[in-house]
DRENPADO-72400 format. One record per residue (C-alpha): x, y, z; residue in one letter; residue number from 1. Coordinates in nm, 3 decimals. Each point is the difference from the previous one (the first is absolute). Layout:
// DRENPADO-72400
R|u|v|w|res|n
R|X|Y|Z|A|NUM
...
This chain:
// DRENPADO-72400
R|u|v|w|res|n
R|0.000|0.000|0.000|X|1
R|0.274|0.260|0.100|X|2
R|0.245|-0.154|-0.253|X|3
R|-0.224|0.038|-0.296|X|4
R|-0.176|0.296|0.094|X|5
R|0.377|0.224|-0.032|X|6
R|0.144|-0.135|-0.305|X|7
R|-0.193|0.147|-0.313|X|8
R|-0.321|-0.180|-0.177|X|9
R|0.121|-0.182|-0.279|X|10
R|0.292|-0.153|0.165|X|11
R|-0.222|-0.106|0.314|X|12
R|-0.232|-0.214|-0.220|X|13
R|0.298|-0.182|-0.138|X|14
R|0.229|-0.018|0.275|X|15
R|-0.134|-0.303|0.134|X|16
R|-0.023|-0.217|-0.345|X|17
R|0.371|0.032|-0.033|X|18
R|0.130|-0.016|0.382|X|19
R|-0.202|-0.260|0.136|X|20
R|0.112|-0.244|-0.281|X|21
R|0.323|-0.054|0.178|X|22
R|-0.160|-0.053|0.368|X|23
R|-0.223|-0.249|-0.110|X|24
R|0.250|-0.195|-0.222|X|25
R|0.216|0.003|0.295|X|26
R|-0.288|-0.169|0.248|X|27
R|-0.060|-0.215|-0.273|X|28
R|0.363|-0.135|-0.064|X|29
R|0.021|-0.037|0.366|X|30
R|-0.266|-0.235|-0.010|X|31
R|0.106|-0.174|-0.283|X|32
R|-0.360|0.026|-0.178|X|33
R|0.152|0.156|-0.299|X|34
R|-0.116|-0.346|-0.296|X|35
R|-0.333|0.127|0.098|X|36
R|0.034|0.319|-0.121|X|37
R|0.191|-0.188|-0.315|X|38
R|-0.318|-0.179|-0.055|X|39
R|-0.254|0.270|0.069|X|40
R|0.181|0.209|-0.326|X|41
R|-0.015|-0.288|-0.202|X|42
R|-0.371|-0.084|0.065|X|43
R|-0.227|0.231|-0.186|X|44
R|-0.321|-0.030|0.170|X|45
R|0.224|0.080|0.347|X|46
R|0.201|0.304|-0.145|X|47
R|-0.355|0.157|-0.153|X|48
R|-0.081|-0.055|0.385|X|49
R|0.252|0.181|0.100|X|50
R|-0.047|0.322|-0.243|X|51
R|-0.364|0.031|0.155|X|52
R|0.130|0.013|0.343|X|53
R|0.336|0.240|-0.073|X|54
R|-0.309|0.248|-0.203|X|55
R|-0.238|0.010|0.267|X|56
R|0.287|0.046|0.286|X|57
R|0.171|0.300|-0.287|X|58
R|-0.357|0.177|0.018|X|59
R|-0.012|-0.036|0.407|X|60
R|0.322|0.107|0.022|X|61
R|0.026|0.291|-0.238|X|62
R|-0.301|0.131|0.143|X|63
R|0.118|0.030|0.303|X|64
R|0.303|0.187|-0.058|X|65
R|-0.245|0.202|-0.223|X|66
R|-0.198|0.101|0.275|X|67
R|0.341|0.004|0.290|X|68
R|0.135|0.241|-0.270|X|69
R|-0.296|0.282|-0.046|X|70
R|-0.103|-0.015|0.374|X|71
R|-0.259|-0.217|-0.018|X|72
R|0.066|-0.245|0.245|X|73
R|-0.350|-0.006|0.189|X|74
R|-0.105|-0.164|-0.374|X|75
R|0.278|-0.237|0.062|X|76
R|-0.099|-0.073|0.343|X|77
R|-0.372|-0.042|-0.081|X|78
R|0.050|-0.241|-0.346|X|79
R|0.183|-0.249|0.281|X|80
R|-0.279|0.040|0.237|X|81
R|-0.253|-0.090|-0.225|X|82
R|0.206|-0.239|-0.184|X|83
R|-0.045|-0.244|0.294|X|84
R|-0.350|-0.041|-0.032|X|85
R|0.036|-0.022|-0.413|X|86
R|0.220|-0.366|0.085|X|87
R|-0.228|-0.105|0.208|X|88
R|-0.296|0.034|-0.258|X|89
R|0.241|-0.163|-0.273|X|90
R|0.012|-0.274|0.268|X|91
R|-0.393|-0.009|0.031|X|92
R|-0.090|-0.017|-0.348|X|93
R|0.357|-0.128|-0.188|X|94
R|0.092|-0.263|0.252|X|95
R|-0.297|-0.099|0.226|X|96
R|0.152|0.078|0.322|X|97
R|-0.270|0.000|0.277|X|98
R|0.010|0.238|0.293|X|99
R|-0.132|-0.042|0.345|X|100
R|-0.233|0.252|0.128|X|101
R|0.292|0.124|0.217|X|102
R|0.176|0.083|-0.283|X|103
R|-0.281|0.166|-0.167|X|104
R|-0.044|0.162|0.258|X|105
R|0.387|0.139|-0.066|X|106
R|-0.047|0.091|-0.285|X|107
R|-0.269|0.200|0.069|X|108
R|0.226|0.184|0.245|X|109
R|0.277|0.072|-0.254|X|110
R|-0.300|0.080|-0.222|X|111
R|-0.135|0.239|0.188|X|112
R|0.390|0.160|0.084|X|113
R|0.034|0.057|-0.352|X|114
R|-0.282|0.127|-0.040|X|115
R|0.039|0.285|0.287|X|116
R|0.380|0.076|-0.220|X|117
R|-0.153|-0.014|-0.334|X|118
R|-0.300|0.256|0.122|X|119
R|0.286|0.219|0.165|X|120
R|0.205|0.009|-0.306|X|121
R|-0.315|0.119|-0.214|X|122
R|0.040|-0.199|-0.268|X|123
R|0.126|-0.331|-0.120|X|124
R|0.296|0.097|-0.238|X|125
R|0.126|-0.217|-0.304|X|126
R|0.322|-0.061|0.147|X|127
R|-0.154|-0.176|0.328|X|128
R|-0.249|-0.207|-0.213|X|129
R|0.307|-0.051|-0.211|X|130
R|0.210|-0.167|0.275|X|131
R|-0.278|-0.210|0.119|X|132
R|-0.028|-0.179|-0.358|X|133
R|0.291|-0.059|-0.082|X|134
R|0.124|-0.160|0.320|X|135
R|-0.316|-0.183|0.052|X|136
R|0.045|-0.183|-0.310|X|137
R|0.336|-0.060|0.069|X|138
R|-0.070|-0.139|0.296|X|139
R|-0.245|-0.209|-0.190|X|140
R|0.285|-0.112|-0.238|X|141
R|0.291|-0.018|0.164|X|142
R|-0.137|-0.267|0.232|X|143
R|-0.066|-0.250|-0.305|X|144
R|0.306|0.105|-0.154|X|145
R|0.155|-0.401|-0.079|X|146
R|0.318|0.084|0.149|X|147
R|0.159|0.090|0.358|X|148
R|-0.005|0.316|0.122|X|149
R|0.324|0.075|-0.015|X|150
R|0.020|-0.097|-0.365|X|151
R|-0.315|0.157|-0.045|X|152
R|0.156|0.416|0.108|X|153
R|0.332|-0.102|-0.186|X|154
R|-0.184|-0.062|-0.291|X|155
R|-0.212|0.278|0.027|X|156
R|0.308|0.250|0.007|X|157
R|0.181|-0.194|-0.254|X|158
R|-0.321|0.050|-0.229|X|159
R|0.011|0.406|0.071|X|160
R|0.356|0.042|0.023|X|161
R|-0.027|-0.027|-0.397|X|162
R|-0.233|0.348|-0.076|X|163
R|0.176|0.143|0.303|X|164
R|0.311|-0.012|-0.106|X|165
R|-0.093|0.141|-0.305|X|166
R|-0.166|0.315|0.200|X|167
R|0.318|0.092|0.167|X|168
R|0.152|-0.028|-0.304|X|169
R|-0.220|0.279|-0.166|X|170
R|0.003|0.176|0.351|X|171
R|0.368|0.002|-0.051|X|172
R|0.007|0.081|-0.346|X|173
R|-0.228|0.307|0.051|X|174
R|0.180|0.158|0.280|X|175
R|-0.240|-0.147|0.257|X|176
R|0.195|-0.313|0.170|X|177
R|0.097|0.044|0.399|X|178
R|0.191|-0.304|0.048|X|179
R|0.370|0.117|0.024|X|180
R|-0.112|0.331|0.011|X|181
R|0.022|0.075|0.409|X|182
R|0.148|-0.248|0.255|X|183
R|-0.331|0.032|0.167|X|184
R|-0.217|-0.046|-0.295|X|185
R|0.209|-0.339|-0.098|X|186
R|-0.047|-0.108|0.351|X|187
R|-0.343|0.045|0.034|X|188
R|-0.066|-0.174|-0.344|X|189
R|0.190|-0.293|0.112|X|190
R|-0.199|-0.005|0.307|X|191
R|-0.319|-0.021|-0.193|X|192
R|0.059|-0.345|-0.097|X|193
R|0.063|-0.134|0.336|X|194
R|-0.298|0.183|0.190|X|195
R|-0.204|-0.113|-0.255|X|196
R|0.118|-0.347|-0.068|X|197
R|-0.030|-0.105|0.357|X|198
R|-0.341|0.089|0.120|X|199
R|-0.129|-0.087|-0.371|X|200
R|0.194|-0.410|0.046|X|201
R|-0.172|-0.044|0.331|X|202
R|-0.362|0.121|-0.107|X|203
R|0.120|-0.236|-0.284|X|204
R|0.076|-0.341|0.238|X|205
R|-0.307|0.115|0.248|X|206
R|-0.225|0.028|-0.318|X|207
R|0.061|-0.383|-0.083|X|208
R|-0.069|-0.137|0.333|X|209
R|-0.298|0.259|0.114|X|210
R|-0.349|0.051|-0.059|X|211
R|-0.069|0.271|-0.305|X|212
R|-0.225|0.146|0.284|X|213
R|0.205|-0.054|0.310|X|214
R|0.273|0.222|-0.244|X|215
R|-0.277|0.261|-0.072|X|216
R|-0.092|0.067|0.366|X|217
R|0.376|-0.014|0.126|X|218
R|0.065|0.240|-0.271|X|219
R|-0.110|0.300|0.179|X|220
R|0.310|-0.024|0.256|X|221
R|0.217|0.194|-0.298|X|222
R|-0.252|0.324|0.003|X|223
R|-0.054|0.028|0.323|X|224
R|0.383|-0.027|0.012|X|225
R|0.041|0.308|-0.231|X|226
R|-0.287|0.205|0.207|X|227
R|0.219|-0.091|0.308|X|228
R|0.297|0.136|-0.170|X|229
R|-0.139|0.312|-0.114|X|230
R|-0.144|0.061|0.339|X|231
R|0.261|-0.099|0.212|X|232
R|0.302|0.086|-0.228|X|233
R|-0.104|0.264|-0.253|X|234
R|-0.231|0.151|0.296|X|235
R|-0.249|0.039|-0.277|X|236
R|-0.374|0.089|0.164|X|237
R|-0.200|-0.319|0.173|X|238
R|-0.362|0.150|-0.080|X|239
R|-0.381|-0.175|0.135|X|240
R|-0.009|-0.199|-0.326|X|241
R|0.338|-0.190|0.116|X|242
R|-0.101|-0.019|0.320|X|243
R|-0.292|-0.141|-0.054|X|244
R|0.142|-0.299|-0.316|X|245
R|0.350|-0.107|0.214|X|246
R|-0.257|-0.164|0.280|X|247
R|-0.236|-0.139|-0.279|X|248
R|0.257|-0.157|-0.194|X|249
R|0.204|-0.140|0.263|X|250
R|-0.319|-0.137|0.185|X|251
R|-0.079|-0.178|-0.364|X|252
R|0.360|-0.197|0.024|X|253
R|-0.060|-0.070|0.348|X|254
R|-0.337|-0.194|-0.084|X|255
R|0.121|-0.097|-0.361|X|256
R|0.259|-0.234|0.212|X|257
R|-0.217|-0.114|0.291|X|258
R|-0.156|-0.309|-0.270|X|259
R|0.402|-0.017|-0.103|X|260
R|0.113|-0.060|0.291|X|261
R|-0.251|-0.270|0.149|X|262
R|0.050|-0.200|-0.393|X|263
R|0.371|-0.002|0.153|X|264
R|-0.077|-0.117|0.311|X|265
R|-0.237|-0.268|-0.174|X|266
R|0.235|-0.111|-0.204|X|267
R|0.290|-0.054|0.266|X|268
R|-0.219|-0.182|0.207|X|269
């Protein structure tokens, strides 16, 4: 968030493509998974997979940095509130996943949080509605992806490393390219890749082994991480409507894992 919000537009959306290839080829040699990502290239029906996936998670992220870069965070913030409750309707309808009337009841909650933000923002912008699409759906794919995880984000960047390289190389070319430019530019660049290739290969191993809806509820711990931040960091204004969606939202997790954690206890004994 701080990272890509200094360096300028253009090289923000890009930075991670290039950077985070070498972070997750390096998890990936270290696991010594790397035939699978031999054999993803070579299947078709795999690497056409893998091109819907690396789109969707372009759009997300561009439009992010989009909206970091022209002070529109709040749209940020809100397209990953509601985005929660978009997964779990792709799980509904796409996958049959049944919830327990606790959970509806959670949902409600975060329903009803979002819908205290979304009235306090005014309107629903295109960037938040946006965000919520496109990681929705890639939510949606990325969990039938046929490959591991791991091989799964490697071959994602691999995939976008191609027209990204290719944009620095006009960015260059036109008098545009930061890389090399400032030690602190080049540095933050680099540091793209890794802050973005780490949280993106665990959502990546927890998306394999989770329920699409257990990810959509549990997805509104990065928001309210970013509100926190602004509040508590960036001493940005806590007004009613915030006041008012923090409690809602984190009462919905708290019942949203009540049925979660008696399964568990089920299932142990």
């Amino acid at each position: 968030f701080v990272s890509l919000g200094r360096l300028p537009r253009a090289c923000g959306i890009v930075a991670w493509w290039s950077w985070a290839v070498p972070s997750a080829a390096l998890v990936l040699c270290f696991l010594r998974r790397t035939s699978y990502l031999v054999a993803a290239l070579r299947n078709p029906r795999t690497l056409a997979s893998g091109c819907l996936t690396a789109a969707l998670i372009t759009v997300n992220w561009g439009v992010y940095v989009w909206s970091i870069a022209n002070d529109r965070a709040l749209d940020a913030a809100l397209g990953y509130y509601i985005n929660p409750l978009f997964s779990i309707a792709l799980a509904a309808i796409l996958l049959g996943e049944r919830l327990t009337r606790l959970q509806w009841v959670a949902v409600a909650l975060a329903a009803a949080a979002v819908v205290v933000l979304w009235v306090d923002a005014g309107s629903l912008p295109w960037a938040a509605l946006a965000l919520t699409v496109s990681w929705g759906f890639y939510a949606f794919f990325k969990k039938s992806l046929p490959i591991g995880p791991n091989q799964g984000f490697l071959l994602e960047v691999i995939i976008l490393t191609i027209p990204a390289t290719g944009y620095l190389l006009w960015l260059t070319a036109q008098g545009q390219g930061h890389f090399g430019g400032s030690t602190r530019d080049t540095f933050l660049l680099l540091g793209c890749g890794v802050v973005t290739a780490v949280p993106l290969l665990f959502y990546a191993n927890g998306a394999k082994l989770m329920r699409l809806s257990t990810i959509g509820i549990m997805q509104y711990i990065a928001p309210t991480m970013i509100f926190l931040m602004a509040v508590f960091v960036f001493n940005e204004p806590f007004g009613q409507a915030r006041m008012i969606a923090f409690p809602l939202i984190w009462a919905a997790l708290v019942v949203y894992s009540i049925p979660m954690i008696r399964d568990l206890r089920n299932a142990r004994r």
